[in-house]
PyMOL CGO cylinders between C-alpha atoms (Angstrom):
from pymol import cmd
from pymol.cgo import CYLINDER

trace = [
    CYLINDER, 6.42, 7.35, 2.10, 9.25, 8.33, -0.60, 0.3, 1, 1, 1, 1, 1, 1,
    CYLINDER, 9.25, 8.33, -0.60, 9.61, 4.64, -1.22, 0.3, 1, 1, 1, 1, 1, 1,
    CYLINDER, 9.61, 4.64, -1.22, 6.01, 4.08, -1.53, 0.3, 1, 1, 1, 1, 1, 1,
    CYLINDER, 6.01, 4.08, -1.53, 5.45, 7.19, -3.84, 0.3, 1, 1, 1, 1, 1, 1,
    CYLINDER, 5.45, 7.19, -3.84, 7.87, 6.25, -6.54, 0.3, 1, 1, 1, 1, 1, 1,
    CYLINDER, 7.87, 6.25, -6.54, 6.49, 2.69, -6.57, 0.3, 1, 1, 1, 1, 1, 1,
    CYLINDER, 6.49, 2.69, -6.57, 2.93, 4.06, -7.02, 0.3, 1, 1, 1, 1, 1, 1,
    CYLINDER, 2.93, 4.06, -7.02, 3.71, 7.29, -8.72, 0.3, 1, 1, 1, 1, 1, 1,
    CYLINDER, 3.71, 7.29, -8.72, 6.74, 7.22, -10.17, 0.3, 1, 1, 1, 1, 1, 1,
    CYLINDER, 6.74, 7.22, -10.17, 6.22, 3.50, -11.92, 0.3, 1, 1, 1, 1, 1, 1,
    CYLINDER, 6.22, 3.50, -11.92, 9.19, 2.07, -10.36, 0.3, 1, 1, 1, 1, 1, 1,
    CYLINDER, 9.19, 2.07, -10.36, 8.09, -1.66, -11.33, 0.3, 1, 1, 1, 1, 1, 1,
    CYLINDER, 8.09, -1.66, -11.33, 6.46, -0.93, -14.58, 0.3, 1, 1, 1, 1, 1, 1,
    CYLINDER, 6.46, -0.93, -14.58, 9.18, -3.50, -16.43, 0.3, 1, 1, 1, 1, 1, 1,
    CYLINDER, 9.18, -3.50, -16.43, 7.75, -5.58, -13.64, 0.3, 1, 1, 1, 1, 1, 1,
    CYLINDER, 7.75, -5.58, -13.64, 4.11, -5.09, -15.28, 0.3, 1, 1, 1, 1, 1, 1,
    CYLINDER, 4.11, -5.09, -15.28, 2.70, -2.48, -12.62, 0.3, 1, 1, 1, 1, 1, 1,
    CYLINDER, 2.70, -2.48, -12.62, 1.27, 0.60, -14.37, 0.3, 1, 1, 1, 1, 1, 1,
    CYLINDER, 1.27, 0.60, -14.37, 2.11, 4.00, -13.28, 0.3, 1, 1, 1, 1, 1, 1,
    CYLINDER, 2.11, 4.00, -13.28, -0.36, 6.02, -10.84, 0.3, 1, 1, 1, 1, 1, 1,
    CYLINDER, -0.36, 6.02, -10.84, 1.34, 9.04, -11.89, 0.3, 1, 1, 1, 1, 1, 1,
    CYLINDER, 1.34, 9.04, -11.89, -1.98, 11.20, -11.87, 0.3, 1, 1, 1, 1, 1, 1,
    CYLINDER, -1.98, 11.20, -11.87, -3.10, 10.52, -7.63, 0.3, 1, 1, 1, 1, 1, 1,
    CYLINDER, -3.10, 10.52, -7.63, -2.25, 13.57, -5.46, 0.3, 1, 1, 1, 1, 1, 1,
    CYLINDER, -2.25, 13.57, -5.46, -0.41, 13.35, -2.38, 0.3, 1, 1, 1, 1, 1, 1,
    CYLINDER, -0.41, 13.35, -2.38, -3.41, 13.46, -0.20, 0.3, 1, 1, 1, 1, 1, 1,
    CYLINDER, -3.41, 13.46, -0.20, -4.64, 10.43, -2.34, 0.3, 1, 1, 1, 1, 1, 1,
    CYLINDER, -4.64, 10.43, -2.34, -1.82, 8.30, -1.78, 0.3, 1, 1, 1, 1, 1, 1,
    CYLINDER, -1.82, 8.30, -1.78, -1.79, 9.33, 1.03, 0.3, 1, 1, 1, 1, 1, 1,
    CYLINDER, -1.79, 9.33, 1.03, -5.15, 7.59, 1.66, 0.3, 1, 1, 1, 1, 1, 1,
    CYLINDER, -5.15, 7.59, 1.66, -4.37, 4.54, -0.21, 0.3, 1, 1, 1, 1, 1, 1,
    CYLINDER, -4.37, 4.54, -0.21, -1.25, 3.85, 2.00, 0.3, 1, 1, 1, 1, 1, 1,
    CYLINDER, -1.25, 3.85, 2.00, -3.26, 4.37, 5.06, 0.3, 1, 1, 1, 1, 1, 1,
    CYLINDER, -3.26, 4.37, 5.06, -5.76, 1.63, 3.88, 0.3, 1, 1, 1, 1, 1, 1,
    CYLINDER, -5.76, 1.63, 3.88, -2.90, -0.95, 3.20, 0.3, 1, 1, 1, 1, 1, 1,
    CYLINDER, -2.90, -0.95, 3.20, -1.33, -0.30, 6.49, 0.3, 1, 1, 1, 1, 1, 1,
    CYLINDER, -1.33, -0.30, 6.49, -4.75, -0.79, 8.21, 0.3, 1, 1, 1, 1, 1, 1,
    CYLINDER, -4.75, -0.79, 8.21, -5.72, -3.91, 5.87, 0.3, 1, 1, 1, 1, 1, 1,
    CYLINDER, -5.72, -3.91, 5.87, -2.11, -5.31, 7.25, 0.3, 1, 1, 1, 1, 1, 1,
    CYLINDER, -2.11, -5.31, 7.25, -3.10, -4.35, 10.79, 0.3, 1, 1, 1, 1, 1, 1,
    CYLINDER, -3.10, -4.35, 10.79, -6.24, -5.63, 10.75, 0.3, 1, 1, 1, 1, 1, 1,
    CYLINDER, -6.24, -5.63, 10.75, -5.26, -9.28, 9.18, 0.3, 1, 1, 1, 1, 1, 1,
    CYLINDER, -5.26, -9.28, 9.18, -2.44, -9.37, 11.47, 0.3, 1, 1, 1, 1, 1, 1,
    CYLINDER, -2.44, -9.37, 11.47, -4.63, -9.08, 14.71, 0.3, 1, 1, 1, 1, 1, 1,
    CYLINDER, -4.63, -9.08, 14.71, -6.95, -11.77, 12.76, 0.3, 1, 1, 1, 1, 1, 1,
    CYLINDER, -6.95, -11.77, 12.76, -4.30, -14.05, 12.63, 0.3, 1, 1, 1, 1, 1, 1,
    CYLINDER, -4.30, -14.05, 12.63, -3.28, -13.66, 16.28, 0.3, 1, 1, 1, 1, 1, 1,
    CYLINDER, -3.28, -13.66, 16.28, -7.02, -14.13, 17.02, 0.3, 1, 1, 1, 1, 1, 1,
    CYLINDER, -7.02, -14.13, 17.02, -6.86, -17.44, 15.70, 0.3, 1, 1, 1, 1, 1, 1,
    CYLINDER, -6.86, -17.44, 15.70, -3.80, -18.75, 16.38, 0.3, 1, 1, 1, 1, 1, 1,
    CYLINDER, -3.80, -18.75, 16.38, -4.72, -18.03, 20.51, 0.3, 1, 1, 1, 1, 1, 1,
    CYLINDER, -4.72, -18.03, 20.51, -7.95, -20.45, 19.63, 0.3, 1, 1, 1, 1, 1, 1,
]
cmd.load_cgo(trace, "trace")
């Protein structure tokens, strides 16, 4: 989560062109990081799906 947090928060790739999310709470980012992780789960399974067709 530290990582993750001063990506999103902190603006750790901003040279890169990725704005700064420095006003979320915790509990929101938080939230967003569950919905990636699920979004990855979710596609991964997908994929397996297929790929056993």
């Amino acid at each position: 989560m530290a990582v993750f947090d001063k990506v999103v928060r902190g603006g750790a790739y901003r040279a890169l062109g990725m704005p700064q999310f420095d006003y979320l709470t915790e509990q929101q980012l938080q939230s967003i990081q569950a919905y990636i992780v699920n979004q990855a789960w979710t596609d991964f399974e997908a994929q397996q799906a297929a790929a056993r067709k």
